[in-house]
gemmi code that builds the backbone of each chain (N, CA, C; Angstrom):
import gemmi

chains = {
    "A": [
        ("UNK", (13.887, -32.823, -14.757), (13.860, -32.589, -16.205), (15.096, -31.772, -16.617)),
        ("UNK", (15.859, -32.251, -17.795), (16.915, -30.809, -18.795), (16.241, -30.706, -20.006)),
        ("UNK", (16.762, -29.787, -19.937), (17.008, -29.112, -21.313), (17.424, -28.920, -21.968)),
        ("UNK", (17.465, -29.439, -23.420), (19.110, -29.592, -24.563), (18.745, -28.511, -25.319)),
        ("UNK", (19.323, -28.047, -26.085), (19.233, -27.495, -27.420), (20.977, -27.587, -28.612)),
        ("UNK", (20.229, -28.081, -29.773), (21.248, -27.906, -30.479), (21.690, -27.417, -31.799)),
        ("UNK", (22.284, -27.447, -32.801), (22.018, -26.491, -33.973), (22.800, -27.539, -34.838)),
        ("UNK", (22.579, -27.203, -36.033), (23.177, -27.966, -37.194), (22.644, -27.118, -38.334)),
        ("UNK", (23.270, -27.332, -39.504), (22.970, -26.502, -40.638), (21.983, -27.556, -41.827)),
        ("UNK", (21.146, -26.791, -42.667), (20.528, -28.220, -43.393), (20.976, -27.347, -44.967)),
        ("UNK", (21.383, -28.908, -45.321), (21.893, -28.587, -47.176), (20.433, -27.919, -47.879)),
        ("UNK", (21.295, -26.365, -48.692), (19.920, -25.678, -49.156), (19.091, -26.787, -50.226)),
        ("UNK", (19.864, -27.869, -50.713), (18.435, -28.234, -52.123), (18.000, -29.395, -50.653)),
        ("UNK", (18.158, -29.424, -49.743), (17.154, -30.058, -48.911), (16.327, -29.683, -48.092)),
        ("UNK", (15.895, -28.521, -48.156), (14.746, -27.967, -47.003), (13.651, -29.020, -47.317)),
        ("UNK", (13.265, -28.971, -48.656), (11.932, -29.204, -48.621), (11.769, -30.788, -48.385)),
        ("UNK", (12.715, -31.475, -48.793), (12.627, -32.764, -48.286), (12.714, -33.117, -46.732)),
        ("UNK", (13.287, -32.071, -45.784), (13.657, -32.484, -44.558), (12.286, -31.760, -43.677)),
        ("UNK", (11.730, -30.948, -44.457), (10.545, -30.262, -43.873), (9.331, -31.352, -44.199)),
        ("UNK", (9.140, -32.067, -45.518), (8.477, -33.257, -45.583), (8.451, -34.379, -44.944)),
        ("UNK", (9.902, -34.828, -44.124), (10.266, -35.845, -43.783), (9.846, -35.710, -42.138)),
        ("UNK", (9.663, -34.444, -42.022), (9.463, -34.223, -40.399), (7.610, -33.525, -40.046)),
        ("UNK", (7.216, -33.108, -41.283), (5.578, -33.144, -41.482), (5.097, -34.035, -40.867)),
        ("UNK", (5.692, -35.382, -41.251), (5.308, -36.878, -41.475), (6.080, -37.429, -41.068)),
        ("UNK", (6.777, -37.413, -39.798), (7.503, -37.980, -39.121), (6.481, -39.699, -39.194)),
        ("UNK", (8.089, -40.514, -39.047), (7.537, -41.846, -39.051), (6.881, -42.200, -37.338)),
        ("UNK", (5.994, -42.879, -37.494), (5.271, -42.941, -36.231), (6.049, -43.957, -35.149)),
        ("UNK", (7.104, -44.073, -35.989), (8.013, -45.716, -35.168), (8.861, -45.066, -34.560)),
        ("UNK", (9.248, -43.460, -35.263), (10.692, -42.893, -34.814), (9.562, -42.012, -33.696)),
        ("UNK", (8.485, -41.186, -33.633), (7.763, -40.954, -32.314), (8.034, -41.742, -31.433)),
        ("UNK", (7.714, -42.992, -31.217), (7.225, -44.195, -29.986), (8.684, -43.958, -29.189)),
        ("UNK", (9.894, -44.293, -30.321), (11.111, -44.677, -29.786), (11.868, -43.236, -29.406)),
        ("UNK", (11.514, -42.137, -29.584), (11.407, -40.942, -28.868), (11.075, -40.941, -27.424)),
        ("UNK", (9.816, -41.061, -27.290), (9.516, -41.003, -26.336), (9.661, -41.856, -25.926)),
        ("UNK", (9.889, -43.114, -25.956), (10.668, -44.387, -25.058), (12.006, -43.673, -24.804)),
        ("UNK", (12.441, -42.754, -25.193), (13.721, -42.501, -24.722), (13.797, -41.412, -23.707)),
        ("UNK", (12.099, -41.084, -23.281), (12.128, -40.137, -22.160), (12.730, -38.788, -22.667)),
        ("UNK", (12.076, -38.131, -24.219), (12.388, -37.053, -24.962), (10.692, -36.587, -24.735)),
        ("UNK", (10.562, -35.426, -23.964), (9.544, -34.731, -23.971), (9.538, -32.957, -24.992)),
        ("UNK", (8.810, -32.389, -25.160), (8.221, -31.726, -25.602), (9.259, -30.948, -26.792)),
        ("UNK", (9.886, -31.463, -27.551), (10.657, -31.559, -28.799), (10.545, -31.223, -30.263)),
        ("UNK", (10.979, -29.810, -29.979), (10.479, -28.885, -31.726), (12.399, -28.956, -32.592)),
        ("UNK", (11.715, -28.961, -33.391), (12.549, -27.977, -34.466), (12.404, -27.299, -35.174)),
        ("UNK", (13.326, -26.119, -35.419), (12.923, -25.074, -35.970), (13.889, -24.610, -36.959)),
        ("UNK", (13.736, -23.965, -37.879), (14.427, -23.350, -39.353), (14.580, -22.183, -39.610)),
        ("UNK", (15.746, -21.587, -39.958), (15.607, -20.120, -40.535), (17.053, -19.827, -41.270)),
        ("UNK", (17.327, -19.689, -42.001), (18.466, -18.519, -43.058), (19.017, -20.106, -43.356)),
        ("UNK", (19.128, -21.307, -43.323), (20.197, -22.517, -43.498), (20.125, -23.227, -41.757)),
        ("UNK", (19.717, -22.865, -40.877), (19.830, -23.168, -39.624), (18.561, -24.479, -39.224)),
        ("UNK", (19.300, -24.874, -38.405), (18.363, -25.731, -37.764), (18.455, -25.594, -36.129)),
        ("UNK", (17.327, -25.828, -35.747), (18.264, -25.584, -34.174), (16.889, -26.445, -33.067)),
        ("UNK", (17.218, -27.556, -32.813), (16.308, -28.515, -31.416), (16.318, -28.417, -30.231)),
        ("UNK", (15.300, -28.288, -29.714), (14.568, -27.915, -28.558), (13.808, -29.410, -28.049)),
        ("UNK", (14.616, -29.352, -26.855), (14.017, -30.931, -26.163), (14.031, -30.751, -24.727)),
        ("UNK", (13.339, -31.780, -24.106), (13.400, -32.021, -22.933), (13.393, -33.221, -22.319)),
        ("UNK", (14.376, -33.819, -21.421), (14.582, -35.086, -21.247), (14.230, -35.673, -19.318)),
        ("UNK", (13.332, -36.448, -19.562), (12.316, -37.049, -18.538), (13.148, -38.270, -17.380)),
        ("UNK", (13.864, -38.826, -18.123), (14.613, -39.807, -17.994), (15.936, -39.288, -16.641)),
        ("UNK", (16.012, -40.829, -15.916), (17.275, -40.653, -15.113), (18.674, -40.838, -15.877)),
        ("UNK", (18.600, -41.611, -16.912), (19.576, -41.987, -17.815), (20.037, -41.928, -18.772)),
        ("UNK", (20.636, -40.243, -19.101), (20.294, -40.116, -20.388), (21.043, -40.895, -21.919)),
        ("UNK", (22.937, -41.144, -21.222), (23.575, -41.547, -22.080), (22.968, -43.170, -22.684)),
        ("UNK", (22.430, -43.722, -21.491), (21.631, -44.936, -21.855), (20.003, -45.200, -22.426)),
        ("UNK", (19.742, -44.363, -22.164), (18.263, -43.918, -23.406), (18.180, -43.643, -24.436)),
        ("UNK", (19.984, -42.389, -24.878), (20.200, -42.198, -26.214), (20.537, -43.416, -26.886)),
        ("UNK", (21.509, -44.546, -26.288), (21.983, -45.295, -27.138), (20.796, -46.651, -27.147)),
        ("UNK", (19.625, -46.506, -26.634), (18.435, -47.747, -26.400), (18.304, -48.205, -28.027)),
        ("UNK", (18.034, -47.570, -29.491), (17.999, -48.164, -30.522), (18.638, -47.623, -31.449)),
        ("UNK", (19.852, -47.585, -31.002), (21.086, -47.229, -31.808), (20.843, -48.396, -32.844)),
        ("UNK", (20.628, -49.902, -32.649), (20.299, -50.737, -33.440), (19.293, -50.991, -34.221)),
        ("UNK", (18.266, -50.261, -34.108), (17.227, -50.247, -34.495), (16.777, -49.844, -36.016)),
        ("UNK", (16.650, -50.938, -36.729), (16.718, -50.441, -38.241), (16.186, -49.443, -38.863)),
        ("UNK", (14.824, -49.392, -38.026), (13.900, -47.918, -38.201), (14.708, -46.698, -37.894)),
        ("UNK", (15.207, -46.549, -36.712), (15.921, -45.294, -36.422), (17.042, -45.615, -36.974)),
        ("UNK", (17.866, -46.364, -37.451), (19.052, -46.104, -38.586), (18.514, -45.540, -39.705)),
        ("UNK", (17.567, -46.294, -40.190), (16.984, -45.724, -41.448), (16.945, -44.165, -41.223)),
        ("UNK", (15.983, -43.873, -40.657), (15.373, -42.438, -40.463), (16.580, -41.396, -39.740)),
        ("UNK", (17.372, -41.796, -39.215), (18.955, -41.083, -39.060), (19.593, -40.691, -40.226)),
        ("UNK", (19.918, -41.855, -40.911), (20.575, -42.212, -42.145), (19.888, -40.705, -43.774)),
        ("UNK", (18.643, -41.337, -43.500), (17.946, -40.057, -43.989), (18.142, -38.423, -44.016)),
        ("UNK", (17.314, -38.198, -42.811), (17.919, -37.036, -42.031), (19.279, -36.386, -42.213)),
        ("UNK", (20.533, -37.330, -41.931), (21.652, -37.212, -41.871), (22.280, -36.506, -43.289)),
        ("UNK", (21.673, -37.366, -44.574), (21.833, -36.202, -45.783), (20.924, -34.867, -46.181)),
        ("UNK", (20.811, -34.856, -45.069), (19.817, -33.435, -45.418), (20.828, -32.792, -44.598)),
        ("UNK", (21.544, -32.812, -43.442), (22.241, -32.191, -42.630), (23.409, -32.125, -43.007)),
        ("UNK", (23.984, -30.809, -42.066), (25.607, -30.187, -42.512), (26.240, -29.629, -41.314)),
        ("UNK", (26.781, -30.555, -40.116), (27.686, -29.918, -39.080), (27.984, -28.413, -39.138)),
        ("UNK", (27.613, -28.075, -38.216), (27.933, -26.629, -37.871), (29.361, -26.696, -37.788)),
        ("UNK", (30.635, -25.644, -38.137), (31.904, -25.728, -38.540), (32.366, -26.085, -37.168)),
        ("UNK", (31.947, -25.751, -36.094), (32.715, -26.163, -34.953), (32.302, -27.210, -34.073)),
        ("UNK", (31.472, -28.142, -35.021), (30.966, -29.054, -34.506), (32.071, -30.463, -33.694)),
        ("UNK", (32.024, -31.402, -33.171), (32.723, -31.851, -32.437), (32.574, -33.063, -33.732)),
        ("UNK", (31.363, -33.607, -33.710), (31.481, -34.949, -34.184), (30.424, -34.803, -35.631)),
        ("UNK", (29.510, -35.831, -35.879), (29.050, -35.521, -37.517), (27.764, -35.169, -37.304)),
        ("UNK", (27.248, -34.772, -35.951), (25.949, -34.338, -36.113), (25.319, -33.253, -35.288)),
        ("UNK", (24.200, -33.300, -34.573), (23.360, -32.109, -33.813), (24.573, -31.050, -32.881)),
        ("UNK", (25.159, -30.059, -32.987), (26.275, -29.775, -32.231), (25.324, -28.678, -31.008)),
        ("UNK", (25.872, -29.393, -29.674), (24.883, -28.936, -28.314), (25.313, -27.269, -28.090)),
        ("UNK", (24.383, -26.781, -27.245), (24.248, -25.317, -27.631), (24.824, -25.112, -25.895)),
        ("UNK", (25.186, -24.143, -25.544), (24.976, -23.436, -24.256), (23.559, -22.822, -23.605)),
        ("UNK", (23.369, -22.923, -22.239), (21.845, -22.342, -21.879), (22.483, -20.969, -21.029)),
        ("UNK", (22.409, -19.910, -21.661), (22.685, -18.506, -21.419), (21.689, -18.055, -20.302)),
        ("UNK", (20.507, -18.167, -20.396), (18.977, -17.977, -19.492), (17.777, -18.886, -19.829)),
        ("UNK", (17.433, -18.781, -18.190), (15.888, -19.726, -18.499), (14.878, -18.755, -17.378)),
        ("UNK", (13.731, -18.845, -17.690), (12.527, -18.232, -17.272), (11.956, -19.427, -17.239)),
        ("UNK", (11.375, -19.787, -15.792), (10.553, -20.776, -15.426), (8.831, -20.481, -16.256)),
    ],
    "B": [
        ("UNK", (-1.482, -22.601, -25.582), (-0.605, -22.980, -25.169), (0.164, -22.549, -27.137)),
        ("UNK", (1.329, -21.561, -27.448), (1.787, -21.819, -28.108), (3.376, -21.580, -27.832)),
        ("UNK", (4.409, -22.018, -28.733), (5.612, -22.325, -29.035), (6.142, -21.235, -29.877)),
        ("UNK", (7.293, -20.466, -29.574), (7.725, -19.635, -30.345), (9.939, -20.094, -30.253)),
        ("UNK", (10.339, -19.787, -31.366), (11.891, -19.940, -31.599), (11.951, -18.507, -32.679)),
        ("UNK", (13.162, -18.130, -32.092), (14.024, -17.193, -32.776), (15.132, -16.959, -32.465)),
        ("UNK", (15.835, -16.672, -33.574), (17.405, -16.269, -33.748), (17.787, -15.008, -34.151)),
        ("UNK", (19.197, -14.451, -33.891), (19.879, -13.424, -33.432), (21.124, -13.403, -33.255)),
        ("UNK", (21.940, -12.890, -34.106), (23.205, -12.909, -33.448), (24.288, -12.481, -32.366)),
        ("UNK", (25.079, -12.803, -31.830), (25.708, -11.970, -30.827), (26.948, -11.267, -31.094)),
        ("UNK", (27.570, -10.277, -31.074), (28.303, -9.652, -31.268), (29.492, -10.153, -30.398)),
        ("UNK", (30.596, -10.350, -31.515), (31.656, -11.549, -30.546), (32.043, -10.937, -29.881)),
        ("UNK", (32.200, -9.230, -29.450), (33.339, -8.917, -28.320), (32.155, -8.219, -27.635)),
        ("UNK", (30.868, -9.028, -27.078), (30.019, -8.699, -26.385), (28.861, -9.731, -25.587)),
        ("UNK", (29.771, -11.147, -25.924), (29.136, -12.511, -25.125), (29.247, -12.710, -24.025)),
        ("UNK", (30.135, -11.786, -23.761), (30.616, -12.201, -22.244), (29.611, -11.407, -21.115)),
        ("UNK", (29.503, -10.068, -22.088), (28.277, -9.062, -21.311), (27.161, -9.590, -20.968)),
        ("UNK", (26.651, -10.005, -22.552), (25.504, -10.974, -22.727), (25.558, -11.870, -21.466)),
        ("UNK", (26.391, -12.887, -21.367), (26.301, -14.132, -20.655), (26.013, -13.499, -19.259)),
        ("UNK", (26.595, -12.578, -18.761), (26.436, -11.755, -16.848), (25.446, -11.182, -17.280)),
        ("UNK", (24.555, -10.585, -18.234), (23.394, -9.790, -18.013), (22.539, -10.920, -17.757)),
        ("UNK", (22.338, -12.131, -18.402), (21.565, -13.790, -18.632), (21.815, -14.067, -16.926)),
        ("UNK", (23.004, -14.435, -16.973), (23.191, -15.008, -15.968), (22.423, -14.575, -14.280)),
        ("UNK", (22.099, -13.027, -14.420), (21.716, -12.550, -13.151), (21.004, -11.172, -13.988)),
        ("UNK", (20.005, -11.895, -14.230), (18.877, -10.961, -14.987), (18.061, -10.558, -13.573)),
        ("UNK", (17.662, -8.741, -14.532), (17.102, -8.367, -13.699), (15.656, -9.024, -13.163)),
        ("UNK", (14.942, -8.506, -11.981), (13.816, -9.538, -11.367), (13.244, -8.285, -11.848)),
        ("UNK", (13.058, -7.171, -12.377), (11.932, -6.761, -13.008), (11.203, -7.492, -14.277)),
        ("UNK", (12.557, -7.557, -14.919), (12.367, -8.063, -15.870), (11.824, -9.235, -16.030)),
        ("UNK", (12.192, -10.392, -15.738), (11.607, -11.312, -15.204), (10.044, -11.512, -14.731)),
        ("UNK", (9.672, -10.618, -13.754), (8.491, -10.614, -13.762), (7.256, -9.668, -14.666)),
        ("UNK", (8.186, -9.202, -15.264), (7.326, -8.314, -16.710), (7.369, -9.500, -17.695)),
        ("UNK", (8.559, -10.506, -18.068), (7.937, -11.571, -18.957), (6.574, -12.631, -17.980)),
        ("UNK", (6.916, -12.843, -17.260), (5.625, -13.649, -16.251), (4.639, -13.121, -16.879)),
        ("UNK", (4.215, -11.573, -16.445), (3.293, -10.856, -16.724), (2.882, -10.677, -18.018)),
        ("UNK", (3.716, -11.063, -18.791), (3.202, -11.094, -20.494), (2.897, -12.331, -20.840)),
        ("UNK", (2.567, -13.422, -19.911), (2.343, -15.053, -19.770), (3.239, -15.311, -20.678)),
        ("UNK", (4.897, -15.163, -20.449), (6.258, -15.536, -21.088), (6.485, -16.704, -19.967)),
        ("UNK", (6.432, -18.293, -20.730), (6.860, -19.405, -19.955), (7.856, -19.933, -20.501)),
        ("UNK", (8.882, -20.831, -20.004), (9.814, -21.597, -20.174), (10.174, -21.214, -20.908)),
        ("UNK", (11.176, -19.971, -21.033), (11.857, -19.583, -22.058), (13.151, -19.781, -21.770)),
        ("UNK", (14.287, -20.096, -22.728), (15.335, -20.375, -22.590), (16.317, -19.403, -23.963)),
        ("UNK", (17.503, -19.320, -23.499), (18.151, -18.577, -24.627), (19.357, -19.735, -25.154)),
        ("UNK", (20.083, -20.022, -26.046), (20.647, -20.951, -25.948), (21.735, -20.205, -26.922)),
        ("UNK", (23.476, -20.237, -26.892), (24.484, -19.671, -27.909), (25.410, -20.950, -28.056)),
        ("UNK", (25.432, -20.500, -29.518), (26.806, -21.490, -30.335), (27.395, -20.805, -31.784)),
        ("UNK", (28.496, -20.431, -31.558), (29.119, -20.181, -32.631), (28.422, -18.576, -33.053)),
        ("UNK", (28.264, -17.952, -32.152), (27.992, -16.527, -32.566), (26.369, -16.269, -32.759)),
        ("UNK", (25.588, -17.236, -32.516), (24.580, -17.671, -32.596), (23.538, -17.101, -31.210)),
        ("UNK", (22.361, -16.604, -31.118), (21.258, -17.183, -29.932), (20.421, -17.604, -30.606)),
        ("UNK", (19.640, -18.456, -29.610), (18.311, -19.301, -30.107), (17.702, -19.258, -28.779)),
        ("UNK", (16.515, -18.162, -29.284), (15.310, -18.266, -27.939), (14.520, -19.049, -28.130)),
        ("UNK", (13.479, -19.649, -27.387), (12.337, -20.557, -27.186), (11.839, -20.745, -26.612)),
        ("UNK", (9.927, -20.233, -25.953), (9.742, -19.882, -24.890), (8.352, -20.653, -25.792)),
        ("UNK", (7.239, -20.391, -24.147), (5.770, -20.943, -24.864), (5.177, -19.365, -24.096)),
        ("UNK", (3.653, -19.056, -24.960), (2.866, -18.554, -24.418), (1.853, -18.865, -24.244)),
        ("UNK", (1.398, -18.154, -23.179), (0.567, -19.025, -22.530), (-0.713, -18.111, -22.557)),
        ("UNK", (-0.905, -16.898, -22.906), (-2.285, -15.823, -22.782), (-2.642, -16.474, -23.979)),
        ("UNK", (-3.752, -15.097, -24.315), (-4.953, -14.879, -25.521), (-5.011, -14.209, -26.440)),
        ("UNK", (-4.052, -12.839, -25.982), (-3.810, -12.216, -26.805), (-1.888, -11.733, -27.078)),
        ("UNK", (-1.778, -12.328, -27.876), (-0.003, -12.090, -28.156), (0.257, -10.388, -27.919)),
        ("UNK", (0.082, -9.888, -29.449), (0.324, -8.670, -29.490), (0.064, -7.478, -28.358)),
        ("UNK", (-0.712, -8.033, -27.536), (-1.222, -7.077, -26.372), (-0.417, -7.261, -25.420)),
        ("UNK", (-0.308, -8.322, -24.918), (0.670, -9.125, -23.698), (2.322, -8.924, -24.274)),
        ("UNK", (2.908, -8.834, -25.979), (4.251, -7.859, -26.210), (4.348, -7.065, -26.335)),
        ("UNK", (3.097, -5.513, -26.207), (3.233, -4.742, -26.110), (3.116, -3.875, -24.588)),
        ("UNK", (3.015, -4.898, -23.934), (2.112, -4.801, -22.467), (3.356, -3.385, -21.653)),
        ("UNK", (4.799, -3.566, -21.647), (5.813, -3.038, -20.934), (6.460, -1.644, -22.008)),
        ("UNK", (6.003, -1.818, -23.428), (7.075, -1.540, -23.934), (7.399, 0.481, -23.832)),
        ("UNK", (6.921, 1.111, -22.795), (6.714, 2.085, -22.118), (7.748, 2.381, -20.879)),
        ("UNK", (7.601, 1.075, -19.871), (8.230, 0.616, -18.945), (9.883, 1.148, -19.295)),
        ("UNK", (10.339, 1.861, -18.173), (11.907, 2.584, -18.555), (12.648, 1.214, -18.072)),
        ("UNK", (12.412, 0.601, -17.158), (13.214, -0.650, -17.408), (13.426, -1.801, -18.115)),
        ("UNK", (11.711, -2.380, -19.193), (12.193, -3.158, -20.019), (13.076, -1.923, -20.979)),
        ("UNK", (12.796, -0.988, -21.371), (13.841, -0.136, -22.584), (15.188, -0.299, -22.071)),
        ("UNK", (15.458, -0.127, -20.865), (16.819, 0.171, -20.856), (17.403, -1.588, -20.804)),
        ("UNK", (16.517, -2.504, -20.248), (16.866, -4.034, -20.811), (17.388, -4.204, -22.128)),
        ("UNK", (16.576, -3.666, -22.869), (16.169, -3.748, -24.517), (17.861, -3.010, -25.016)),
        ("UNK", (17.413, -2.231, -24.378), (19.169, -1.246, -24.546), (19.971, -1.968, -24.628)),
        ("UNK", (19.960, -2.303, -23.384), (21.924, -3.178, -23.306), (21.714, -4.196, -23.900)),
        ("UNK", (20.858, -5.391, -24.122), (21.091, -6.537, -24.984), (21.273, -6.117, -26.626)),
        ("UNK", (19.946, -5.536, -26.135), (19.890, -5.059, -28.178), (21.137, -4.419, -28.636)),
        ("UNK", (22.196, -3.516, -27.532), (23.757, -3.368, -28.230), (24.839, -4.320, -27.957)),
        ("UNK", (24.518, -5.999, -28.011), (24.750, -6.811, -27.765), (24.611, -7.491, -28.910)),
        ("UNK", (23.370, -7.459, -29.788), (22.842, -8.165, -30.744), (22.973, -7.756, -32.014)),
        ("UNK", (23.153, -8.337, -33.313), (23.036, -8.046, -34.041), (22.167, -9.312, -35.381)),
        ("UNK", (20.837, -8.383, -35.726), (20.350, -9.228, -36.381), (20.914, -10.113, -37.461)),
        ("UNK", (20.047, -11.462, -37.721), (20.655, -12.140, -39.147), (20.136, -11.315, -40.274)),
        ("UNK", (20.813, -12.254, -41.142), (20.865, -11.293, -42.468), (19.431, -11.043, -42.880)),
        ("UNK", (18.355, -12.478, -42.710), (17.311, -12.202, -43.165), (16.080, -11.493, -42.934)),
        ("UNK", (16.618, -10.927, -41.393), (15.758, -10.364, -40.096), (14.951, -8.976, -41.211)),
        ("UNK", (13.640, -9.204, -41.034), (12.936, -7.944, -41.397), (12.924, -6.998, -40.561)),
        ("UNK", (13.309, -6.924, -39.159), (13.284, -5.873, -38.279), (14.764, -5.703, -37.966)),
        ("UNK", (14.406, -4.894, -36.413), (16.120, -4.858, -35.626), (16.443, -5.932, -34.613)),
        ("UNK", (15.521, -6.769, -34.391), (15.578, -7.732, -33.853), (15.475, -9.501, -33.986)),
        ("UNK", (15.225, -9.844, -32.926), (15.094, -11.256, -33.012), (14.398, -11.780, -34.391)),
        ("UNK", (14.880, -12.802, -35.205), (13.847, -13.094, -36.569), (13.152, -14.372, -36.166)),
        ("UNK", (11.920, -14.178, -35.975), (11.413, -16.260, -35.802), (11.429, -17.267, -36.765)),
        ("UNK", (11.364, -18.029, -36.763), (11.685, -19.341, -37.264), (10.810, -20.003, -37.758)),
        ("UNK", (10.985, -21.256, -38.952), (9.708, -21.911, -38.882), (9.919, -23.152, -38.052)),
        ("UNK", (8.868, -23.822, -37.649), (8.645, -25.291, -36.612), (8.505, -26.069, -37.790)),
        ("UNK", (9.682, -26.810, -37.811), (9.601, -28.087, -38.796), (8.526, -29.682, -38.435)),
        ("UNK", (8.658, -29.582, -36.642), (8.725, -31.023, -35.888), (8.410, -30.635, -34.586)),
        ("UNK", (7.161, -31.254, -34.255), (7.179, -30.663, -32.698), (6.861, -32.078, -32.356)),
        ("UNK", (6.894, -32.896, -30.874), (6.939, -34.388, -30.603), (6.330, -33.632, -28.810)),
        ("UNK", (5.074, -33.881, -28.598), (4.806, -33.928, -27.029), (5.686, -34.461, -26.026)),
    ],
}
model = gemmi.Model(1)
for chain_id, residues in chains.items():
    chain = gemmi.Chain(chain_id)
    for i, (resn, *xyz) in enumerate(residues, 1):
        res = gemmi.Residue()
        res.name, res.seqid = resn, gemmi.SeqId(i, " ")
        for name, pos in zip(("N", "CA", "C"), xyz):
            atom = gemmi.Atom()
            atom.name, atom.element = name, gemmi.Element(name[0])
            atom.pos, atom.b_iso = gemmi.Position(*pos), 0.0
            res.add_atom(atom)
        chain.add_residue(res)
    model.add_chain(chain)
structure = gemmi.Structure()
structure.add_model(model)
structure.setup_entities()
């Protein structure tokens, strides 16, 4: 098993839509989660922050992430998401920017 | 079984401390979080940033974080990180502020 974590910032007039949108996560974007061998997976909020907590089951990860890159449901629900979100300034590319693991306690 | 996240900032000319205190934490310490049924906790930094996230696993929270706080070695723990840290803006205390859970996925 790893462990990711990552951070991104969410646009302030969108909390409440991105906190609605993840209440009620679509049940299609669950399945294809966990088809991607993503176990026990929070997110969490505070001051403008976002920051994900995952764990990945899978031998393969670069090929699990990209399994429904095509997938109209998870475009959709990316696509979504994606305007609620705001790259952290030193982000690399346009989205979740990966964190360092400083300590872990089994 | 619950889920806790919080954030904290790090003091930029003091990550590096941070990172060797993480890196080869003390085994008291360590087994004083055990002992407070502190599981899978992880610390994670980006951009001046930490993000903890651990589960607990007792019955009673407040008893099991107050369990050490006597203990001259969690204080002097508490010491050196906590002059390491510096809260966010919105932090009601001197420490770590928690978060809300937008999305949690088994």
């Amino acid at each position: 098993m790893q462990r990711f974590a990552q951070v991104i910032r969410i646009r302030p007039d969108k909390l409440d839509e991105y906190r609605r949108l993840h209440a009620d996560c679509w049940p299609e974007i669950l399945e294809m989660m966990r088809r991607q061998n993503i176990r026990n997976c929070s997110i969490y909020h505070r001051d403008g922050l976002l920051f994900m907590y995952y764990e990945y089951v899978g031998t393969d990860f670069a090929a699990d992430q990209a399994r429904f890159a095509d997938d109209p449901t998870m475009q959709r629900w990316l696509a979504v998401t994606a305007a609620c979100q705001q790259p952290v300034d030193s982000a690399d590319g346009d989205g979740w920017a990966p964190m360092e693991e400083l300590f872990h306690l089994d």
